[in-house]
C-alpha positions in Angstrom: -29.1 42.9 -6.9 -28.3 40.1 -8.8 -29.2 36.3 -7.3 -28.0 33.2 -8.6 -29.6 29.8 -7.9 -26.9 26.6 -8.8 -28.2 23.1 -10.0 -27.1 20.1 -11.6 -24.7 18.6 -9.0 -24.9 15.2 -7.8 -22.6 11.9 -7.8 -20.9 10.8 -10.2 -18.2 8.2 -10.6 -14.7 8.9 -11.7 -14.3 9.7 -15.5 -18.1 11.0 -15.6 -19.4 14.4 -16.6 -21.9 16.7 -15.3 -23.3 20.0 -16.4 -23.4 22.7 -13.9 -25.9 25.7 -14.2 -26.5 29.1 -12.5 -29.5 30.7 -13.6 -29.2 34.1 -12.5 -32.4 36.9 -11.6 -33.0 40.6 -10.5 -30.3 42.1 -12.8 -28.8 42.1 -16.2 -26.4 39.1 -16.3 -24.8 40.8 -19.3 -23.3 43.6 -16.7 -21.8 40.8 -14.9 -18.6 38.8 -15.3 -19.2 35.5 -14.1 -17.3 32.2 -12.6 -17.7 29.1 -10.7 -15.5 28.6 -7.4 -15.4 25.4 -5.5 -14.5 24.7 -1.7 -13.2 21.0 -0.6 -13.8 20.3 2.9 -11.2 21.8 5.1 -9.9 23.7 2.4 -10.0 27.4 1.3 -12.6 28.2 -1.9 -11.0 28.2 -5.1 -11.6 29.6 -8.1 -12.1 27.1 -11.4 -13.5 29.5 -13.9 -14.6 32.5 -15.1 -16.0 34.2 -18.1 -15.9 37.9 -19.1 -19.6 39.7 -19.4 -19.7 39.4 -23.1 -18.7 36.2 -23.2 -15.3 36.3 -25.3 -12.9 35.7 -22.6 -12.6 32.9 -20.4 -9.8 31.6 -17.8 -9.3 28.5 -16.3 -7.3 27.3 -12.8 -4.3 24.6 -14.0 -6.5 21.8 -12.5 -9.3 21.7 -14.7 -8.0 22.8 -18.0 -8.8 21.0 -20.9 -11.7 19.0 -18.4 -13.9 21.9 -18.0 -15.7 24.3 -20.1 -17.5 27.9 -18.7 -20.1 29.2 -21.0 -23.0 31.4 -20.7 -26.2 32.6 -22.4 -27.2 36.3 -21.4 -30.3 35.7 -23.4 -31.4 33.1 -20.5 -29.9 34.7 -17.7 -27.9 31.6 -16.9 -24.1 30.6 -16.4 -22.9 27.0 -17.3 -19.9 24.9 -16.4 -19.2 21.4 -18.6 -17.3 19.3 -16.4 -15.8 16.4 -17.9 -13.6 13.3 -17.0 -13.7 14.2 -13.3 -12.0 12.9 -10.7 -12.3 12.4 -7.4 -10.1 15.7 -5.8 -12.8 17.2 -7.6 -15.4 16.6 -5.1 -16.5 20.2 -3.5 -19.7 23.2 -3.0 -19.4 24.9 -6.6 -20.1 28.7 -6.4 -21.5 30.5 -8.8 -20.1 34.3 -8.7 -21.7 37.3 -10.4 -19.5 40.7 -10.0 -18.8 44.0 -11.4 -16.4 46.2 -10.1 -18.4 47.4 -7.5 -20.6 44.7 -7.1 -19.8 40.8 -5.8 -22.7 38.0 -5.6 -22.8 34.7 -4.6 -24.7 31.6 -4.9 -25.9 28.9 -2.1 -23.8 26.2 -4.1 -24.2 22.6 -5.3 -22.4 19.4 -4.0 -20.3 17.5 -6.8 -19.2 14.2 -5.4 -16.7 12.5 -7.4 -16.2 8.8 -5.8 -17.0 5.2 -7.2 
């Protein structure tokens, strides 16, 4: 079973970064594609980006493109997501997600707070 812990969020003002990370335990992350979701209050959880298991492929939701960046090092067990020039609509929980084709995991998330 594969657990994933989230860190890094926080408050930040409008046109600020943060670096999201999901270190990941109890399985091989490598067997796992990955992605980071994110839920506003009152609306439904959305997903912002994933990553394929090895790495090569990546996809993005419209709103973020070009903004943020999903990475991941299998070596350290642990999923990133570079967010950059953020704005306020993107205040929400980020999920981490872990899943194979049998398999889906989630995270407890992390509160990004985008506001000056």
């Amino acid at each position: 079973q594969l657990q994933l812990v989230e860190s890094g969020g926080g408050l930040v003002q409008p046109g600020g970064s943060l670096r999201l990370s999901c270190a990941t335990s109890g399985s091989t992350l490598e067997d796992y594609a990955t992605g980071w979701f994110r839920q506003a209050p009152g609306k439904e959880r959305e997903a912002v980006a994933c990553i394929s298991s090895s790495g090569r492929s990546t996809n993005y939701a419209d709103s973020v493109k070009g903004r943020f960046t999903i990475s991941r090092d299998n070596a350290k067990n642990t999923v990133y997501l570079q967010m950059n020039s953020l704005r306020p609509e993107d205040t929400a929980v980020y999920y981490c997600n872990g899943k194979t084709r049998v398999n889906d995991y989630w995270g407890q998330g992390t509160q990004v707070t985008v506001s000056s």
